[in-house]
C-alpha positions as CSV (number, residue, x, y, z in Angstrom):
1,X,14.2,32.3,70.5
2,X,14.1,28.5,71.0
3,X,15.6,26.3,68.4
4,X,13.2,24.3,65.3
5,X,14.9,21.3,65.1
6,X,18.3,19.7,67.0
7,X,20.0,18.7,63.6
8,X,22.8,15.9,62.8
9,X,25.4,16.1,60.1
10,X,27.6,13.2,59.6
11,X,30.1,14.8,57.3
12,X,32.1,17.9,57.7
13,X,33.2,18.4,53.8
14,X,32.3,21.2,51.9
15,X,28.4,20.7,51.5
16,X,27.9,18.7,55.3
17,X,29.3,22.1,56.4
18,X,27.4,24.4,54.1
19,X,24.4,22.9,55.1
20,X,25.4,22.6,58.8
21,X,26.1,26.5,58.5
22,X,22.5,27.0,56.6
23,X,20.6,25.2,58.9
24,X,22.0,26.8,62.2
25,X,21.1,30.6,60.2
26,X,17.3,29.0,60.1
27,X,17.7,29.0,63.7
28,X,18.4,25.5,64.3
29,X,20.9,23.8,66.9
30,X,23.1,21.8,64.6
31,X,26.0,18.9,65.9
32,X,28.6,18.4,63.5
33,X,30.4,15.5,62.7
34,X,34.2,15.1,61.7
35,X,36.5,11.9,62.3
36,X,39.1,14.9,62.1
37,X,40.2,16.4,65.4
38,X,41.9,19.6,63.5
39,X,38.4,20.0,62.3
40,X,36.8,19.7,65.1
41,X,38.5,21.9,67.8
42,X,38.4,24.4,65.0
43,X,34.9,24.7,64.5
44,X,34.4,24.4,68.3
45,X,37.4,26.9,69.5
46,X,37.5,29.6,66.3
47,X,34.1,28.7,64.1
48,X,36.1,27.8,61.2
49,X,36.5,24.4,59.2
50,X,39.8,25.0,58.9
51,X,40.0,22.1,55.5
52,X,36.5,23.4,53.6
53,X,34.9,26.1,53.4
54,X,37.7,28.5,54.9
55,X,36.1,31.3,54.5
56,X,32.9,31.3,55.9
57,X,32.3,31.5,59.7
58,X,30.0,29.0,61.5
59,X,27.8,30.5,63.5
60,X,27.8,29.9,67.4
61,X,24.6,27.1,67.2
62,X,27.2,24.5,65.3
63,X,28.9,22.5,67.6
64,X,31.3,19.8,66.2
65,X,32.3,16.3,67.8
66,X,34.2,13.1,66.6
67,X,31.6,10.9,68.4
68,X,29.1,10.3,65.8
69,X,26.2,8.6,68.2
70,X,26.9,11.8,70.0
71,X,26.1,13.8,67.3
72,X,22.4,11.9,67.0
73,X,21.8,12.6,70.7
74,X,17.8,13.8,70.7
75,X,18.4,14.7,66.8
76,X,15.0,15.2,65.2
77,X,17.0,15.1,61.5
78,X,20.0,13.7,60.6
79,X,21.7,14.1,57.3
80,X,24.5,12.1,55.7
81,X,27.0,14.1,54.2
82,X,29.5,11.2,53.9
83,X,31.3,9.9,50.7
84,X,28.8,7.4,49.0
85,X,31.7,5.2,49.8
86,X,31.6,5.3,53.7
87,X,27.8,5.6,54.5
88,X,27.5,1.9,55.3
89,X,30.2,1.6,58.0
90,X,29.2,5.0,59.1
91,X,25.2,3.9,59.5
92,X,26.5,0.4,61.4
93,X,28.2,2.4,64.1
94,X,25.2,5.0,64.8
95,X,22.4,2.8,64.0
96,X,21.5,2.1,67.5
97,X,21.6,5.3,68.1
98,X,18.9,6.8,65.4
99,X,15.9,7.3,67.1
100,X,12.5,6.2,65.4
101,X,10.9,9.4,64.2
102,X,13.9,10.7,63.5
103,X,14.0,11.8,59.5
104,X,16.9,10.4,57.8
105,X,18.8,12.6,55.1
106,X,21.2,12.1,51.9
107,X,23.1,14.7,50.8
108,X,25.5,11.7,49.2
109,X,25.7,12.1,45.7
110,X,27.0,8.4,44.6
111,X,26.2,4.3,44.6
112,X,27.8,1.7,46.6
113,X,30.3,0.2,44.1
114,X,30.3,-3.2,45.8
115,X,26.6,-3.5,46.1
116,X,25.2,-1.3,43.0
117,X,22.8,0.4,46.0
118,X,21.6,3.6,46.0
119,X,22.1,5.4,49.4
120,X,18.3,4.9,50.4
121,X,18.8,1.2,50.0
122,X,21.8,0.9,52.4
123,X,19.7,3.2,54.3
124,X,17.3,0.5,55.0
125,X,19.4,-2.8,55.1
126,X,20.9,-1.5,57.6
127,X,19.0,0.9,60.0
128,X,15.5,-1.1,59.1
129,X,12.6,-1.1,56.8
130,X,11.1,1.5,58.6
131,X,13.5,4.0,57.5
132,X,12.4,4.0,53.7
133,X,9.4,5.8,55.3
134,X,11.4,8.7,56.9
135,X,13.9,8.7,54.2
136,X,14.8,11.9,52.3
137,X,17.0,12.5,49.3
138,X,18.5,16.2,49.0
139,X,19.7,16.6,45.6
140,X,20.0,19.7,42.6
141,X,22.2,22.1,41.7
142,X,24.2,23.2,44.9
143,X,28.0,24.0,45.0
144,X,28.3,24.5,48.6
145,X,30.5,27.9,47.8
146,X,27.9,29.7,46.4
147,X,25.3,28.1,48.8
148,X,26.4,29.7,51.7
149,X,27.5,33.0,49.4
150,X,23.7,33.4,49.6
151,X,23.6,32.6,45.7
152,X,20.5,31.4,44.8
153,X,19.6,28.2,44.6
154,X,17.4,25.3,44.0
155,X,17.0,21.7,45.2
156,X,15.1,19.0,45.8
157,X,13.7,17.0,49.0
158,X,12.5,13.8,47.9
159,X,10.8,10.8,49.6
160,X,7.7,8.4,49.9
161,X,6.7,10.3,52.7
162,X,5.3,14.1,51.8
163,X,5.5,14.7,55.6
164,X,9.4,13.8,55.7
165,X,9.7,16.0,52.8
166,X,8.0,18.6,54.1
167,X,9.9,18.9,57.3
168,X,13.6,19.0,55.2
169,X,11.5,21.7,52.8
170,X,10.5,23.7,55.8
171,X,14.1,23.2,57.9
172,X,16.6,23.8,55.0
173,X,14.4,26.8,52.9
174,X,15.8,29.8,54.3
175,X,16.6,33.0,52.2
176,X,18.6,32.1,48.7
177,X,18.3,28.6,49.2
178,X,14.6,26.7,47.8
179,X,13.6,23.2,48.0
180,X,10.9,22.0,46.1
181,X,9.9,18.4,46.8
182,X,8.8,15.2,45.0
183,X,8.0,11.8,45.4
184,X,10.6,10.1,43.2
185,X,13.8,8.9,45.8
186,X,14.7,6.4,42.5
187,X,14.9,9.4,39.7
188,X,16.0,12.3,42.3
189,X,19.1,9.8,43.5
190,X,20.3,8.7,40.5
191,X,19.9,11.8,38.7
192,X,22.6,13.0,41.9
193,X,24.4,10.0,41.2
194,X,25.3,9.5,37.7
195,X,25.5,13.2,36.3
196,X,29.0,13.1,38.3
197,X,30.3,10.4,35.8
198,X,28.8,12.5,33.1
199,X,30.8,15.5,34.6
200,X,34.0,13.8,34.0
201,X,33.5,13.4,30.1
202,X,32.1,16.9,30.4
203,X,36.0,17.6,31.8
204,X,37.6,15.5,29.3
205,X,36.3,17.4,26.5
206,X,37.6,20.4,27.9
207,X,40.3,19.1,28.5
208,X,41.2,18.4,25.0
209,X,40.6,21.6,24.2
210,X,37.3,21.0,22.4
211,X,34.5,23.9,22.7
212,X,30.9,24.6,23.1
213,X,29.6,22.0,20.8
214,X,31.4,19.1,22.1
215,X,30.0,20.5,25.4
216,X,26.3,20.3,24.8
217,X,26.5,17.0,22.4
218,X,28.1,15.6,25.8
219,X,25.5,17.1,28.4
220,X,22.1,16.4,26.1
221,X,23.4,12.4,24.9
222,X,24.6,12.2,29.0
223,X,21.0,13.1,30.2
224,X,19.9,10.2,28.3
225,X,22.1,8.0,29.5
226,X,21.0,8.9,33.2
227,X,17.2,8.9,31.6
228,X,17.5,5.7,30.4
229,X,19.6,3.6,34.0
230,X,16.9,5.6,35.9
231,X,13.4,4.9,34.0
232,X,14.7,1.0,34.0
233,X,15.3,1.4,37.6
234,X,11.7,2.9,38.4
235,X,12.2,6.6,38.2
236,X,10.1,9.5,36.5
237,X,10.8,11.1,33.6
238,X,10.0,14.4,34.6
239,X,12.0,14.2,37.7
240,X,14.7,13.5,35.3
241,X,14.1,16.9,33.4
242,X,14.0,18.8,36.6
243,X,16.7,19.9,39.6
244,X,17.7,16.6,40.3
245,X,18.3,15.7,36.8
246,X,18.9,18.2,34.2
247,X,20.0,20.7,36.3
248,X,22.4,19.1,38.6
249,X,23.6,17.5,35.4
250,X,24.2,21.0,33.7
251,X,25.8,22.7,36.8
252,X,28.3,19.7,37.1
253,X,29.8,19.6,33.7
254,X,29.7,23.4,33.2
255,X,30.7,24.5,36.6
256,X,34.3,25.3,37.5
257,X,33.6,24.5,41.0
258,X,33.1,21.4,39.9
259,X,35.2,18.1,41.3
260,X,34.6,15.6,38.6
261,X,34.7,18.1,35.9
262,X,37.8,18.9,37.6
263,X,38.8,15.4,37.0
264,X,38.2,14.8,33.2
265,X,39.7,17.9,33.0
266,X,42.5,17.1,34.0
267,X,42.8,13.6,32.6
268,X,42.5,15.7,28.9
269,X,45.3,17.7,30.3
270,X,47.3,14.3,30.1
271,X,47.5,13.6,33.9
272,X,47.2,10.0,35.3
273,X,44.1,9.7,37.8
274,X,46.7,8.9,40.6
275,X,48.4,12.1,40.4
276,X,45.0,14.3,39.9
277,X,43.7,12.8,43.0
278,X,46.5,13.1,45.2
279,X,45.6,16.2,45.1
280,X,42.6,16.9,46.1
281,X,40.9,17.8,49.0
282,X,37.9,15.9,49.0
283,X,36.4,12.6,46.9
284,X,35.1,13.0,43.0
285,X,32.2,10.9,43.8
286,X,32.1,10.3,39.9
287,X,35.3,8.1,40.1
288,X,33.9,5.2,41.9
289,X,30.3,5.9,40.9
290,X,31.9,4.8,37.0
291,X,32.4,1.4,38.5
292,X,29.0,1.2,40.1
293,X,27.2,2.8,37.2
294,X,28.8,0.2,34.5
295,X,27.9,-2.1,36.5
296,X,23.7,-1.4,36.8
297,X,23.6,-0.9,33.4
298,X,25.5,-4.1,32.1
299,X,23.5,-6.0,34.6
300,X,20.3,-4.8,32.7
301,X,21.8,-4.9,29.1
302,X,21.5,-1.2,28.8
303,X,23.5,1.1,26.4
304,X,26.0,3.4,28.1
305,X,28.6,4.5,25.6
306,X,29.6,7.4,27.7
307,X,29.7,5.8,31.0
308,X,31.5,3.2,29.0
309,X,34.0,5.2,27.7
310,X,34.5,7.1,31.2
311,X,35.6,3.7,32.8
312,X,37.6,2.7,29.9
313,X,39.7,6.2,30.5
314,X,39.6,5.7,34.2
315,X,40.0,1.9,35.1
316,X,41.9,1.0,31.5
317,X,44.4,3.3,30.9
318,X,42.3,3.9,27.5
319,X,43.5,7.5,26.3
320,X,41.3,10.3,26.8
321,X,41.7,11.4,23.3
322,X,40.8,7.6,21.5
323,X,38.3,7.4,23.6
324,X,36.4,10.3,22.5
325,X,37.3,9.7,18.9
326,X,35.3,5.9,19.6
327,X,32.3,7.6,20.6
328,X,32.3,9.8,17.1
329,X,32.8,6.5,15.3
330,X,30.0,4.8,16.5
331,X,27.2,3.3,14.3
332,X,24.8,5.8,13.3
333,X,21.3,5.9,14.4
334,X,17.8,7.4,15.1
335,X,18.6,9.9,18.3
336,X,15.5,8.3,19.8
């Protein structure tokens, strides 16, 4: 049978290639990118990434290059799946290349810490205006292990255009994995965005050793947090209470599979950042998105303790412990 849609992934982590390995079981031809040769000639030579995802093979309609324009040849989608960090460089050397209908996907959970811009707005400085009309955020609850261990799952396709966000529903739905979609790019990116910084005080309190209580204070006062930067930046409430918001945020700070919570975690261990992430595989989005994140919300004189607190530990060298012990100590109030 003929292939749906030609499909570009820029990004060969864990979730570029669980979603490069979903998409080609829908029956779709899918071109990989890697700036990783190793990577590459694996997936090409044994269907393996031989860095992520080790254990599940990629099926013979993924091909893998370390051209990216190359990879956007007569795409129909394309779908970042980038660090939040390298999207802009990455989007100036393909621009030229992205046709005009083609739909453009995030699956970058983060914000640009030197700009404060969500991925949709680096999307359109620098492919075009036009974009924001073919734009598409995919966000929820999705560890890319379980994803492609057929575990169900739900997300969300969001954009201004219902057509754009049908054709990511229709391409991406397949088995165990559901997208809903919604309207609300603002709510749906943010939710993405700043539930990772929340996920790293989730890991700090387990770190410290402290239990189920400390856990759900920390989830319930950290969805406000993300309510409140989102609803002053535009977004829906109710997007906020759904798979982008409260149920990305639960999955992240609960989740052992988790990166940021892996983070905190660690940090409550007693570990300095430097250490923790010279060890890892792939980025804690969370650990830049801090910066970013502190930075929206003192630019519009909103309250953040947590977020506050999360830089503090990060950037400040501020103990894990005292900071925890600051946000019990501080002024009581109406929860409200």
């Amino acid at each position: 049978m003929p292939f749906k849609h030609r499909i570009a992934i820029l990004g060969a982590g864990s979730w570029g290639t669980a979603l490069a390995i979903v998409a080609a079981r829908s029956r779709h031809e899918v071109r990989l990118w890697s700036r990783d040769r190793e990577v590459v000639s694996s997936i090409n030579e044994r269907h393996v990434n031989p860095k992520y995802l080790r254990f599940a093979a990629t099926p013979d309609a993924i091909s893998a290059t370390t051209h990216a324009a190359a990879a956007l040849d007569n795409a129909s989608i394309l779908v970042i799946a980038a660090p939040s960090h390298a999207v802009r460089e990455l989007l100036t050397q393909v621009s030229s290349a992205i046709e005009p209908a083609t739909v453009i996907v995030s699956a970058t959970k983060g914000i640009e810490v030197e700009s404060g811009k969500r991925v949709s707005e680096i999307v359109r400085h620098v492919v075009g205006d036009d974009s924001y009309q073919r734009f598409v955020c995919l966000s929820g609850p999705s560890f890319a292990e379980e994803v492609v261990n057929n575990h169900p799952t739900a997300v969300v396709a969001a954009s201004i255009s219902q057509d754009a966000a049908q054709i990511i529903q229709q391409a991406f739905s397949f088995d165990s994995l559901r997208l809903y979609t919604n309207t609300d790019v603002v709510g749906t990116e943010l939710g993405g965005a700043v539930k990772n910084v929340m996920a790293i005080a989730a890991g700090m309190v387990s770190g410290l050793g402290f239990g189920s209580n400390s856990l759900a204070a920390l989830i319930t006062r950290g969805l406000a947090e993300i309510s409140r930067l989102a609803l002053a930046q535009g977004a829906q409430l109710e997007t906020l209470m759904g798979l982008a918001g409260l149920g990305d945020l639960v999955l992240t700070c609960t989740g052992k599979l988790s990166r940021n919570r892996f983070v905190g975690e660690q940090l409550g261990n007693g570990r300095s950042l430097s250490e923790i992430t010279a060890g890892m595989n792939e980025v804690a989005e969370g650990i830049k998105t801090t910066l970013a994140v502190k930075q929206l919300a003192d630019r519009a004189g909103l309250e953040m303790p947590i977020t506050n607190e999360v830089k503090a530990v990060l950037y400040d060298d501020k103990p894990v412990r005292a900071a925890v012990n600051d946000l019990m100590r501080r002024p009581l109030k109406d929860e409200s």
